[in-house]
Every structure is written in C-alpha cells, then in structure tokens.
C-alpha positions in Angstrom: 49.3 106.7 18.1 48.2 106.2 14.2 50.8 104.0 12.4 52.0 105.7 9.2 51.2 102.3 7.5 47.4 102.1 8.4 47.3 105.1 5.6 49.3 103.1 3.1 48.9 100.1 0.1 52.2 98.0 -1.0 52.2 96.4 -4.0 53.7 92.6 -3.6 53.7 89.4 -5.2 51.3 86.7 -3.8 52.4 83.0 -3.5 50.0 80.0 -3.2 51.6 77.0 -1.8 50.7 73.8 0.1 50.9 74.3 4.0 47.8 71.6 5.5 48.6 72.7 8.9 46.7 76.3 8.2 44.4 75.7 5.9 41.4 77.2 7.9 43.5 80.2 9.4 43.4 83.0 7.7 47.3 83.9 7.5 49.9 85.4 5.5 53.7 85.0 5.7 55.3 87.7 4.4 59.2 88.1 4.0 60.4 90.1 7.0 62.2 92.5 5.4 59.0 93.9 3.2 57.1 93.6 6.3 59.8 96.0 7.7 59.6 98.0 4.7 55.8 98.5 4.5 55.7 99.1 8.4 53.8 95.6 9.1 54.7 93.9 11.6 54.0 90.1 13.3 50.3 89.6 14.7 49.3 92.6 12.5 46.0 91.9 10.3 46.4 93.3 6.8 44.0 93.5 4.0 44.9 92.1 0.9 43.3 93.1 -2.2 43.1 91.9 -5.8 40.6 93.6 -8.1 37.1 94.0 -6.3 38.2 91.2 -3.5 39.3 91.5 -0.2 40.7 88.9 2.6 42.0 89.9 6.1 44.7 87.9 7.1 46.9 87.6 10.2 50.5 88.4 9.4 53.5 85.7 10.2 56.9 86.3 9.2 59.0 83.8 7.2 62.1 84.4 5.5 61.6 82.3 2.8 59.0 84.1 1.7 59.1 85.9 -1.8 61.3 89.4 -0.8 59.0 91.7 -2.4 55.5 89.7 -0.9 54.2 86.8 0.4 53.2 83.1 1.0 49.2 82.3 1.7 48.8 79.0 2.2 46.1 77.4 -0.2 42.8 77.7 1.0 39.2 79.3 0.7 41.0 82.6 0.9 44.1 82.1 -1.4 41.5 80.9 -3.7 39.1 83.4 -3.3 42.0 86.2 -4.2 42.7 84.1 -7.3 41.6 83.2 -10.8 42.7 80.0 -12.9 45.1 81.9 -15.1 47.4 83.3 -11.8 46.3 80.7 -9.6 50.3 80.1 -8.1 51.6 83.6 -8.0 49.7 87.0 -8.6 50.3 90.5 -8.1 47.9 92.2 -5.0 47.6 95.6 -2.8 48.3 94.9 1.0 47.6 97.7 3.8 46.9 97.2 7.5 43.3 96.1 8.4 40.5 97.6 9.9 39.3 95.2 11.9 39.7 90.9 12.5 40.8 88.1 10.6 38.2 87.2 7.5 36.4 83.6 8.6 35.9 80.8 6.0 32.1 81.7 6.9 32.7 85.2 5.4 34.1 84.1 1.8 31.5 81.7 1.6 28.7 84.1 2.0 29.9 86.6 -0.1 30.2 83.6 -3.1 27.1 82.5 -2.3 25.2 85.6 -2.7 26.7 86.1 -6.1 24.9 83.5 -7.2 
C-alpha cells in the first residue's frame, strides 16, 4: 500500500547538536508529534534536503526535539546539509526516502568530486 507521505515534502527546522554516541549513523530525531503530522514514522528513512543537497537518514523519535523539525546530531552529514552562516539551526525539506541510509562513504565522494 503507497503511504500518502512518500508523495509529500515538510518544511521543518533543522537542529545541530552534540550527540558522540552517533556520530557515524546517519540519524534524525524528529519531535513525535511532526513525525505524526508529516506521516513519518520510527525506522522510516527520510530524505532531507537543503538547496541542491540531499542526506538519507534513519528516523528516531525524541520529544525534545524542535516541534516543528528535528535534531541531527553533528556529523559528516549535519555538515554536509549546512553552511557556516546556519551552521546550528536551518530551515530544510524532508519527505520519505527512496531507498537506504546515506554512508559517510557517500558524502565524501560526492565532496571529493567537486573538487
């Protein structure tokens, strides 16, 4: 059965913080009552998107997470997402994924060929 969701992109606020226990995992805790809102729910991988760049992420629910986002915990893919002047807090799309989790192996490839 397709999930109403899977068709959909929420606008919410993106957090940064400290959490050294996931630092390699690609994760997002999102407040449980936007993730009931934007029909997401625990285990889910969403996309979330900022600009031209995209991270999958596996979702875990917190409460004290911002009510109208999230909480990544700072890492290659929190800072991947974000730029120097919104490097604590911006504003990004999120919509369920197609496919896995993004690996630390992905972002780095994708900055490398940049270069």
């Amino acid at each position: 059965m397709l999930r109403i969701a899977r068709l959909l992109k929420f606008e919410a606020l993106i957090i940064v913080a400290r959490h050294s226990a996931e630092q390699k995992e690609a994760v997002i805790y999102l407040n449980p009552e936007f993730a009931k809102r934007s029909g997401i729910k625990e285990g889910d991988i969403v996309s979330v998107v900022k600009g031209d760049r995209r991270v999958n992420l596996k979702v875990k629910l917190l409460d004290t997470a911002p009510e109208d986002g999230g909480i990544i915990p700072n890492s290659i893919f929190a800072s991947y997402l974000s730029d120097f002047q919104n490097f604590k807090s911006f504003r990004a799309y999120i919509e369920i994924a197609e496919g896995g989790e993004s690996k630390v192996e992905d972002i780095l490839k994708i900055v490398m060929d940049k270069k």
